[in-house]
N, C-alpha and C positions, 0 to 999 in steps of 0.2 A: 504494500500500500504506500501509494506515494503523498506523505504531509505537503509537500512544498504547495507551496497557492501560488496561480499565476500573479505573475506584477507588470502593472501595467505603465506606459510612461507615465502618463495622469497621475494614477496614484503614490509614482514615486514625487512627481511634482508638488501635490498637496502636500504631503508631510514635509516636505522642505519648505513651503512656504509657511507652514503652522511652527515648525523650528527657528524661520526668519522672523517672525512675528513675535512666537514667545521673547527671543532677542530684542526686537524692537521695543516693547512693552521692559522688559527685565534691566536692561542698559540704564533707560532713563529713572529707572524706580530705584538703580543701584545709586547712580549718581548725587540723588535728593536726597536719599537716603544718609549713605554713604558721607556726604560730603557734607548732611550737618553734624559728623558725629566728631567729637572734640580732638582726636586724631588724626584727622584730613589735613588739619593746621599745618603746613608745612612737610607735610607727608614727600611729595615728590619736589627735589631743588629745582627749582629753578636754574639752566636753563631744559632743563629734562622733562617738564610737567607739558611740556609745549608737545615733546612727542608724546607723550599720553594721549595729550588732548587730539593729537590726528592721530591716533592707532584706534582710540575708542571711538571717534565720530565719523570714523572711515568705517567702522562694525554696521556701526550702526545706520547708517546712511545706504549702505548695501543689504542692509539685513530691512530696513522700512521700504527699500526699494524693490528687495526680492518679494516682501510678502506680500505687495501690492495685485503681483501677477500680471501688471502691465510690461510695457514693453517701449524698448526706443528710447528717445527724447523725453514722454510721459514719464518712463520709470524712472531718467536720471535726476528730473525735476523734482520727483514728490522727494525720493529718496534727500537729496539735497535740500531742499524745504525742511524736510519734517528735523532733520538733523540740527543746519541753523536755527530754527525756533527751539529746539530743546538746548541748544548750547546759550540762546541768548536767553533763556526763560533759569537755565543752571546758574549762569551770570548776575543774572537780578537775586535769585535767590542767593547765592554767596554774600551778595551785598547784605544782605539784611541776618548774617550771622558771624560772630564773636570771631575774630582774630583771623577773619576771612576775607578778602576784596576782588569785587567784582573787576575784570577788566577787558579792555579792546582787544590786546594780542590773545590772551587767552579765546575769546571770540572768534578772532582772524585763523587759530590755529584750528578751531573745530572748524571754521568752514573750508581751507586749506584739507581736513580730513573729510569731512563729508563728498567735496568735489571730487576725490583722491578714489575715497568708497563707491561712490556712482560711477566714476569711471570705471572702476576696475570691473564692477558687477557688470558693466552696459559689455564691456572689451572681450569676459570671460562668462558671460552667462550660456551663449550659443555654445561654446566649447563643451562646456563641463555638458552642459543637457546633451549633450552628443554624446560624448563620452559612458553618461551615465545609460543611454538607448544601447548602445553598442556594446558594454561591459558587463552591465547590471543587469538591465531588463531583457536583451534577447538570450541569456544567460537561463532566464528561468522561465 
């Protein structure tokens, strides 16, 4: 008897975009989180917080972009969108807590990451869903 269940592109597609999604959601709830908790204070030196700030908003920006299921220009835009308003919405909220400050480069660096992240998704999203049709899925 054979357990294995067919898998279909589609259905490998959903579950990556509900994994892009949980990340989208999870990112920003860590960051609010996270960043009012009285350790965040000078957590990363300066000048190294700046690549945080484009490692996570490049995640994140490709991960709001994947889960959208759009495609093209649309996907790089939301993706890029949603990432600048949670880097400038993170911003406002530093400002309003204890031994924290809100600022411009900090700003500039998430969207330097977000643009970074859309790109990459937009450059590599055909590949990999290739990849995965051709590896994964006609595999089973």
């Amino acid at each position: 008897m054979n357990n294995k269940l067919p898998v279909s592109m589609q259905a490998v597609q959903r579950v990556l975009r509900l994994v892009a999604l949980a990340a989208a959601i999870a990112l920003p709830a860590g960051l609010f989180y996270g960043g009012a908790q009285p350790y965040a204070v000078g957590l990363i030196p300066s000048p190294w917080d700046k690549f945080a700030h484009v490692a996570v908003f490049a995640i994140l920006a490709s991960a709001a972009a994947y889960a959208s299921g759009w495609r093209g220009a649309r996907m790089w835009w939301l993706g890029f969108a949603v990432a600048v308003l949670v880097g400038a919405a993170d911003e406002w909220h530093q400002a309003t807590l204890p031994g924290r400050a809100a600022g411009w480069d900090d700003l500039a660096a998430d969207a330097v990451g977000a643009a970074l992240g859309a790109t990459a998704l937009l450059h590599w999203r055909h590949r990999v869903h290739r990849w995965l049709a051709e590896e994964v899925v006609s595999r089973h």
